[in-house]
N, C-alpha and C positions, 0 to 999 in steps of 0.2 A: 819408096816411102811406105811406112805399114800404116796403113786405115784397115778398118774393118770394113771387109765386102759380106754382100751375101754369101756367098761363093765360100769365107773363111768359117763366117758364123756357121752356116749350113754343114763343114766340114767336121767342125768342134762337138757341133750336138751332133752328129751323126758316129764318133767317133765315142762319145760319152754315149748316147744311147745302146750302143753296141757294146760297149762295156757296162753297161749298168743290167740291159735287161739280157743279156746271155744267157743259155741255160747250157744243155746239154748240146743243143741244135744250132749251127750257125743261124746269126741274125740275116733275115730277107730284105730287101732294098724295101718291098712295101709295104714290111711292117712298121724299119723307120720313119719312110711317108708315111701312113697312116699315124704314127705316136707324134711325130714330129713337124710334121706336117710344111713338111721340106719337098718343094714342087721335083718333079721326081729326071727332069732333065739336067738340075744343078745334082741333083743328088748323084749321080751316075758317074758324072765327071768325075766329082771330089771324089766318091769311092774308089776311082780307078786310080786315082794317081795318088791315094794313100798307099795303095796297094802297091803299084809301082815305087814308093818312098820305104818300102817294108814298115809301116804303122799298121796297114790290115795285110790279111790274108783273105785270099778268095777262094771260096770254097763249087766247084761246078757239080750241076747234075739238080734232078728236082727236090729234092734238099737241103740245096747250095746256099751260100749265103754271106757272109763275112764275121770272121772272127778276127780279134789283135792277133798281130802279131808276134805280141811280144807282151810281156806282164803290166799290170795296168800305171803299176806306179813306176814304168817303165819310159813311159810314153807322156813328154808333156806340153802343154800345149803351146811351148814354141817349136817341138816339131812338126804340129802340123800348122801353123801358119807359116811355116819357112817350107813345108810342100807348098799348101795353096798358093804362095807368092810364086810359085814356077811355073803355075797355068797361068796366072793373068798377064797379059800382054803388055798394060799400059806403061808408056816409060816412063822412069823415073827421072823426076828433076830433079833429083840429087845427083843424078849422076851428068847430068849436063854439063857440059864445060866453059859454055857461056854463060854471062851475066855479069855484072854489077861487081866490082872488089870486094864491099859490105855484104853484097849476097854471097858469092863464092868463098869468102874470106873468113868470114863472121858465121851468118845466119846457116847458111849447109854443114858446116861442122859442129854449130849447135847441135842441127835439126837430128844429124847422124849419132853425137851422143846419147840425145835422147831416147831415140829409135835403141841404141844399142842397149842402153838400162831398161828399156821397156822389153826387148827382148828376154834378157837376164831375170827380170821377173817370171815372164813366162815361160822360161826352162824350169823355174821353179815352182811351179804349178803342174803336179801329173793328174791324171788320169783319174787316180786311184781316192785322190783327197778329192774332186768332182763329185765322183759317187758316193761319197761318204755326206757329203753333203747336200745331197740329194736322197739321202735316205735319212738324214737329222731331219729336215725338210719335210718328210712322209712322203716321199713320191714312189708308189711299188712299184716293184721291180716286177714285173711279168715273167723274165727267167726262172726267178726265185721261187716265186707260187707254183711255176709246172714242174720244178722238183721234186722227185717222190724217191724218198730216202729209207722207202720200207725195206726190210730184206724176206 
């Protein structure tokens, strides 16, 4: 079933923050804490299994940090809730095979079209249109300002 967990929210800004305030330098896990203020145990997870999803890259050494993957308007945010649904455990009772004729019958294959037009939404939502609207918004980019484009 798709709800929003902490878990997905916390993946989404961390995923935009990294794309909005990148600069030259991979982004730090606790810059994100720090701007986003994403408790830094949920953050680690989500970060590792974007990683593993190929949506970031992990960059090692003191440095290090995470950058995408892959281009922003690349990336949209139904791929990373279709990672974070791969860490969470809970079953789903849509997929249950017990119940009710009206439940199994009726209401689950509602509940599953639903689910599926909401996803199709959010594959059409990147990345890229996030940041843009977060910089209509006025929210600085920190990447940006440490930019120095003298020669």
């Amino acid at each position: 079933m798709l709800r929003l967990s902490k878990k997905m929210l916390f993946a989404i800004e961390a995923v935009l923050d990294i794309a909005y305030h990148a600069g030259s330098e991979p982004v730090q896990s606790r810059e994100i804490t720090r701007r986003q203020a994403i408790p830094r145990r949920y953050l680690e997870q989500a970060l590792q299994q974007l990683v593993r999803e190929n949506i970031l890259s992990g960059v090692r050494g003191p440095k290090g940090g995470y950058r995408l993957a892959r281009e922003r308007r690349r990336i949209s945010i139904g791929d990373i809730v279709r990672s974070v649904k791969k860490m969470e455990t809970t079953d789903d009772p849509l997929r249950d095979d017990n119940g009710s004729d009206l439940g199994v019958k009726v209401v689950r294959p509602m509940w599953l079209e639903l689910q599926a037009d909401t996803m199709g939404r959010l594959d059409k939502i990147d990345i890229d249109s996030l940041c843009n609207s977060a910089q209509t918004v006025g929210i600085e980019s920190e990447g940006r300002k440490n930019l120095d484009f003298t020669i």
